[in-house]
C-alpha positions in Angstrom: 0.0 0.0 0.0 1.0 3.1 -0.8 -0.2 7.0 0.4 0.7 10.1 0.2 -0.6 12.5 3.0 0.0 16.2 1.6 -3.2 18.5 2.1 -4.9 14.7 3.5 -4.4 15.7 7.0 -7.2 19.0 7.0 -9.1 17.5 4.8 -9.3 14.4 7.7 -9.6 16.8 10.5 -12.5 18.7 8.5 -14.1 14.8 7.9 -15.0 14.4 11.7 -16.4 17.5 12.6 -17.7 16.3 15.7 -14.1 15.7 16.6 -12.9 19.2 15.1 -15.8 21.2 17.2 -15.0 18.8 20.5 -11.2 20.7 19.9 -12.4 23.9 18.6 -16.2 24.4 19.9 -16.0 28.5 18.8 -15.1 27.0 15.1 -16.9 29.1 12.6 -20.4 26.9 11.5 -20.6 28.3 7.8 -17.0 28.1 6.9 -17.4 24.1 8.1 -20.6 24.0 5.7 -19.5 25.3 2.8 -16.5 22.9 2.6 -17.2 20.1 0.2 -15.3 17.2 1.3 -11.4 16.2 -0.1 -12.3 19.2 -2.9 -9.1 21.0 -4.3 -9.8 23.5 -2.3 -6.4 24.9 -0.2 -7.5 23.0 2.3 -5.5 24.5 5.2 -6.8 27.7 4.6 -10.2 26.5 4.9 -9.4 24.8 8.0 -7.6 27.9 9.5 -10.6 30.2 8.6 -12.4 27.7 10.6 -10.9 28.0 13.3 -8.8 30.6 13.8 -10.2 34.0 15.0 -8.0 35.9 12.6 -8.4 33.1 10.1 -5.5 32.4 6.9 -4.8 35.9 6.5 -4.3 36.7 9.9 -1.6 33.5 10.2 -0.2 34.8 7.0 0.1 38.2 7.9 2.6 37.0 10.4 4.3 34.1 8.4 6.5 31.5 9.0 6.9 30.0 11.3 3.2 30.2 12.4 1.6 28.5 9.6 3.7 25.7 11.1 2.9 26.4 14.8 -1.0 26.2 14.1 -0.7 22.8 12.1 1.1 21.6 14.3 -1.8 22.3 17.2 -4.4 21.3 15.2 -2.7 17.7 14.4 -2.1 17.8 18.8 -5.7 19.0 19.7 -7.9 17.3 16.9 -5.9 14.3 16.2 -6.9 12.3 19.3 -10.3 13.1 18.6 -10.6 11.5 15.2 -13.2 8.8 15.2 -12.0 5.9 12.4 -15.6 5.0 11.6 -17.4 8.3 12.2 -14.8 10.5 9.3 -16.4 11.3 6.3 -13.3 11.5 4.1 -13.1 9.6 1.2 -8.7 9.6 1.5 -8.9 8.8 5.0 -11.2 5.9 4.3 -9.0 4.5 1.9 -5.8 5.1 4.4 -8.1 3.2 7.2 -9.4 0.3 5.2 -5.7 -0.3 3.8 -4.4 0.0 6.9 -6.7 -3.0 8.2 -6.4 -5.1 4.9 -2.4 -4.7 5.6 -3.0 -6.2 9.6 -5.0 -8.5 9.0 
């Protein structure tokens, strides 16, 4: 099996909202509903307009190295919270079910 996780990992974050809003509860609502899931999309700054108060221009008003900071937070504060069964992303699906095919 074979994956590449590039813009994967806010696109899986943004699959389990119930995790994302258990991390970020004051997450903006209509940013989260216009996303259409795994779309090409600059996923990050979707994610950051989510859920930071300044949003992506705010984080790249200040530049590096806070983009990397605040990705680095999300994967610590939402990561743990990611329910394998509950995520509706298709790429995170496909990294789950190979995962098990490769255990088993």
């Amino acid at each position: 099996m074979f994956r590449l996780a590039i813009e994967e990992m806010e696109a899986w974050y943004l699959g389990d909202q119930v995790a994302l809003l258990e991390a970020y509860p004051r997450a903006k609502r209509e940013v989260l509903d216009r996303y259409v899931q795994d779309s090409v999309c600059h996923t990050w700054e979707v994610l950051a307009d989510a859920i930071d108060p300044g949003g992506i221009a705010a984080i790249k008003k200040v530049g590096w190295p806070l983009p990397g900071q605040v990705k680095s937070e999300w994967a610590h504060k939402i990561g743990p919270l990611l329910n394998l069964e509950r995520n509706r992303s298709p790429s995170f699906a496909k990294l789950r079910d190979g995962i098990r095919r490769l255990v088993s």
